[in-house]
N, C-alpha and C positions, 0 to 999 in steps of 0.2 A: 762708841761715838762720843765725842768730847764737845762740850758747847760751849762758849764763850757769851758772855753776858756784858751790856753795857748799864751803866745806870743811870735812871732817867726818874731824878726827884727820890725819891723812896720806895721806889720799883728795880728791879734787875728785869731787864728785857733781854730775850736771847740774840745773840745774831743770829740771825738765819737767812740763807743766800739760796736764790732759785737754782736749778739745775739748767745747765747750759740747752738750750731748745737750739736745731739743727735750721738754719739760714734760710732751704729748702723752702719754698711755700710749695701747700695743696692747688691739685687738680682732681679734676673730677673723682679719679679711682677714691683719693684718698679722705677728700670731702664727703663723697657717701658713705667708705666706711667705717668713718668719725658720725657721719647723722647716725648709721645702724648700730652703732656701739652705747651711744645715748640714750636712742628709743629702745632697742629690746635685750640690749645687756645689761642696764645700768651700773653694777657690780665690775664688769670688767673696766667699762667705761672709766668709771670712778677711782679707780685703784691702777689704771696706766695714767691719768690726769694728777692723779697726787704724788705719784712716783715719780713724774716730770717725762716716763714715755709715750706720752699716747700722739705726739709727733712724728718721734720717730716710728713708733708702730705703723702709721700713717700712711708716711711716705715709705717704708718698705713693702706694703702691701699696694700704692700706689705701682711703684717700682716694676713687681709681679705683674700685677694687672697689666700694664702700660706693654709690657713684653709678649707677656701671652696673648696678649690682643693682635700684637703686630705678626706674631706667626701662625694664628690660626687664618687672619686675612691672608696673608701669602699661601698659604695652603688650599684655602677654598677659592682666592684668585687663581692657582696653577691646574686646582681639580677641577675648576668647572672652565675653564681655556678663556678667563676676562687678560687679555692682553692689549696691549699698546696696537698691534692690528686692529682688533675690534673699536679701541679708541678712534684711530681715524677715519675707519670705515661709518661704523653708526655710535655714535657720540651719545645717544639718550641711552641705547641698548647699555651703552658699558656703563653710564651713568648711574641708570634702574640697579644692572645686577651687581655694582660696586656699594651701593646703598644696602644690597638686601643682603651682604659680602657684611658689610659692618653693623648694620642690627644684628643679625645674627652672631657673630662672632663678639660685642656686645653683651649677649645675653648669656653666653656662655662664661665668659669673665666673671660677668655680675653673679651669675650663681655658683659657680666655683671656688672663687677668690675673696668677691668681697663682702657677699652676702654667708660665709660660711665660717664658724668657728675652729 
């Protein structure tokens, strides 16, 4: 690594330039597990923060989460039969089981992906 230095009075100051950070803003997947890297990794945390990846690590595992979310809902909407019938027929029914369709399928994310090393 070669560094380049400006001088500043009777100092040489290096230059030194951030690492390009990806445009991408966080959502949720990826906001939590930036909090859980902070509170109970601090070591990992610290060392993808100073490398300039803990963005991109971020939004990749965002990314994951955001996917496996969307096919375990289609799979527990097709196994337990929540369809666009049952929408127009009872409206709360598909509402309830479309709710209890995405905590669940939630929770599963959350301990697989983003709460896991």
């Amino acid at each position: 690594m070669e560094l380049t230095y400006s001088k500043e009075g009777d100092y040489l100051i290096p230059n030194i330039e951030a690492n390009e950070e990806p445009e991408e803003s966080l959502t949720k997947y990826g906001m939590l597990r930036e909090t859980f890297l902070k509170e109970h990794h601090k070591g990992i945390y610290t060392g993808k923060l100073l490398s300039g990846t803990l963005t991109e690590h971020c939004l990749m595992v965002q990314k994951q989460a955001e996917e496996r979310f969307e096919r375990l809902k289609n799979q527990m909407m097709e196994s337990e039969e929540v369809t666009e019938e049952l929408k127009s027929r009872d409206q709360m029914e598909w509402v309830r089981q479309m709710n209890s369709i995405a905590n669940r399928a939630d929770e599963i994310v959350l301990s697989e992906i983003v709460y896991s090393l």
